[in-house]
C-alpha positions, 0 to 999 in steps of 0.5 A, a space after each residue: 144105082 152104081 154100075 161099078 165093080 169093085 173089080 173085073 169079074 172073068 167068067 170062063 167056058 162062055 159061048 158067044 154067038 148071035 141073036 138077029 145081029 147082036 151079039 150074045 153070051 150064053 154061060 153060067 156064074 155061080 150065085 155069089 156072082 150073079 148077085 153082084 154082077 148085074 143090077 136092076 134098072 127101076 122104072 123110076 131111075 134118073 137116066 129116065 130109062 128104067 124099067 123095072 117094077 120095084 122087089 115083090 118081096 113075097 115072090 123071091 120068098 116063094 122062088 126061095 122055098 122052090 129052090 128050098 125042094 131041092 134038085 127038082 127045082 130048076 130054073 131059066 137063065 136070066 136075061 142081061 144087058 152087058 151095055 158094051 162094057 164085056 170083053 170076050 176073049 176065044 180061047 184059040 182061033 180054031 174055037 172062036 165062039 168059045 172062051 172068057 168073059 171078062 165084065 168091067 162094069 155091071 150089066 143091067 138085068 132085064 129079065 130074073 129079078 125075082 129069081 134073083 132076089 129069091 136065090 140072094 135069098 137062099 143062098 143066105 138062108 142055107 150057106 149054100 152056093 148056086 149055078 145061075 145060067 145066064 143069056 147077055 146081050 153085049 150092047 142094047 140101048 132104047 131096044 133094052 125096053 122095048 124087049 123087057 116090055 116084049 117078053 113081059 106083056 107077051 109072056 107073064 105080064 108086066 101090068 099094063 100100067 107099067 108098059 103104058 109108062 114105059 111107052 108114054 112117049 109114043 103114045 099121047 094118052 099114056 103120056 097124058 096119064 102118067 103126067 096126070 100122077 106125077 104133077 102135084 097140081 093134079 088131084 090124081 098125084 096122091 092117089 095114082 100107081 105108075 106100076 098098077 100096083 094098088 095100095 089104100 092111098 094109091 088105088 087108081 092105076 095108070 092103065 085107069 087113068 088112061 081109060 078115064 082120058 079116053 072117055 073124057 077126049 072119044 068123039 070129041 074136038 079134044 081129040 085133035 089137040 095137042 097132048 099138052 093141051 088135053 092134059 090141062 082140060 083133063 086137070 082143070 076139070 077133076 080138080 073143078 070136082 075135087 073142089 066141089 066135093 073135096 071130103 068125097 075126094 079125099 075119103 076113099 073109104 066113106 065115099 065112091 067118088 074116086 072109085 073108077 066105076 065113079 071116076 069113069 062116070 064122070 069122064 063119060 059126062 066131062 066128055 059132053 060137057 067139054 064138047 058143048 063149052 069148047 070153042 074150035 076157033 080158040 080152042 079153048 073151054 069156057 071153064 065158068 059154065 062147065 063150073 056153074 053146071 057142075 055146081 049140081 054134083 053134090 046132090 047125088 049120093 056118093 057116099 060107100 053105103 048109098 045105091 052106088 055100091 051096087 055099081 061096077 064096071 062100064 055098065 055102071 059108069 053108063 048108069 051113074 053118068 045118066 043119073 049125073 046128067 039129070 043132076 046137072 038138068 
């Protein structure tokens, strides 16, 4: 999104102080300026530095209908980035902390965007004009993610696929799974969420597939190699199983294949089997027998009405991969 204003915006009666080194803004904007002084980086932005969870419309119609009850409904400041781009001006030298802010640019909202969205949303609605108080960082970079994802899993949650995504850089198998959802070669690139918000065609978080890789790599040689190489293994082999049941993959609805209980199940066996074909002097998989052994899947019943219905969590996988084990025998 475009961090340009149309022109500066003053912001009087500001105090300006420190937080551990940083300098901070504390003060107030009306409405009418909050919603146009900041924006929201999306976790997909093309900088490659985005954070955010796309609008949940049904949370700013909520915070719209508390504001709704009137004087009682109070709210919290909302946390901004300035990114260097705000002037304070103190209005004397005897009261150096106090004075004017002058924004030339937009600053990024780490923190309120559905409070903000929600008083957008209400001052539509009732004509009306609002006090948003507001907390701003004058400059954070890198450290801009790791406090939203700080405030968010600590305090109400972001979703642990989401801080997966955000950290993948800094952890191999959040790495892993994210790319396992964004390459098209991946069986997974339909059916995956980044932000761990399930729909009917997107029903396999990243905080799943990270699961799933850990299974597939625990106690095994796959450990020890290199993010890159795992991330082949992982695609060769659930591709090799979307293959050989290309209807139970596709048909989340008639068939268990794709449901995580399933997907782990098969992660807990793609572990034994990789272990057993995979060469440490080369390593490398021999793809052909882990094929042929697999050729076998077929014959348990994955089909949403059969005995796998009655399977769920981690005990079920061990269950279910015991069963596909004696398949492949």
């Amino acid at each position: 999104m475009n961090n340009h204003l149309s022109s500066n915006i003053v912001i009087e009666n500001v105090i300006q102080s420190k937080m551990r080194g940083r300098v901070i803004y504390q003060g107030a904007v009306s409405s009418q300026v909050a919603i146009n002084f900041c924006y929201s980086k999306l976790f997909n932005d093309p900088s490659g530095k985005g954070y955010q969870r796309p609008i949940n419309k049904k949370r700013c119609k909520d915070f719209a209908d508390y504001l709704s009850q009137g004087e009682d409904s109070l709210y919290t400041p909302i946390l901004l980035n300035a990114c260097g781009n705000w002037e304070f001006h103190a209005y004397d030298r005897s009261r150096g902390s106090y004075g004017r802010l002058v924004c030339r640019k937009k600053g990024t909202l780490m923190d309120g965007q559905h409070r903000l969205e929600g008083i957008k949303e209400y001052i539509s609605e009732t004509d009306s004009t609002l006090t948003v108080p507001f907390l701003a960082f004058h400059y954070l970079d890198d450290d801009e993610i790791k406090l939203f994802d700080v405030i968010n899993t600590k305090a109400k949650g972001i979703g642990t696929s989401l801080s997966r995504y955000l950290n993948r850089n800094n952890d191999d198998f959040g790495w892993i799974a994210t790319n396992l959802i964004l390459k098209p070669e991946s069986p997974f690139f339909s059916k995956g969420t980044l932000i761990g918000r399930r729909t009917k065609e997107k029903h396999i978080t990243l905080q799943n597939l990270n699961q799933i890789v850990n299974l597939l790599t625990k106690k095994s040689p796959l450990v020890k190699l290199p993010k890159e190489k795992i991330l082949n293994i992982a695609l060769f082999y659930f591709n090799l199983i979307k293959e050989l049941l290309p209807d139970e993959w596709n048909d989340y609805i008639n068939y268990r294949l794709t449901h995580i209980t399933c997907l782990n199940a098969l992660a807990i066996v793609g572990n034994e089997l990789i272990s057993e074909f995979y060469s440490e002097k080369s390593q490398q998989t021999d793809s052909v027998k882990i094929a042929n052994k697999l050729l076998s899947i077929g014959e348990i019943d994955w089909s949403s009405n059969g005995d796998l219905k009655f399977l769920k969590g981690i005990s079920g996988s061990k269950i279910l991969a015991e069963d596909i084990r004696n398949c492949l025998k």
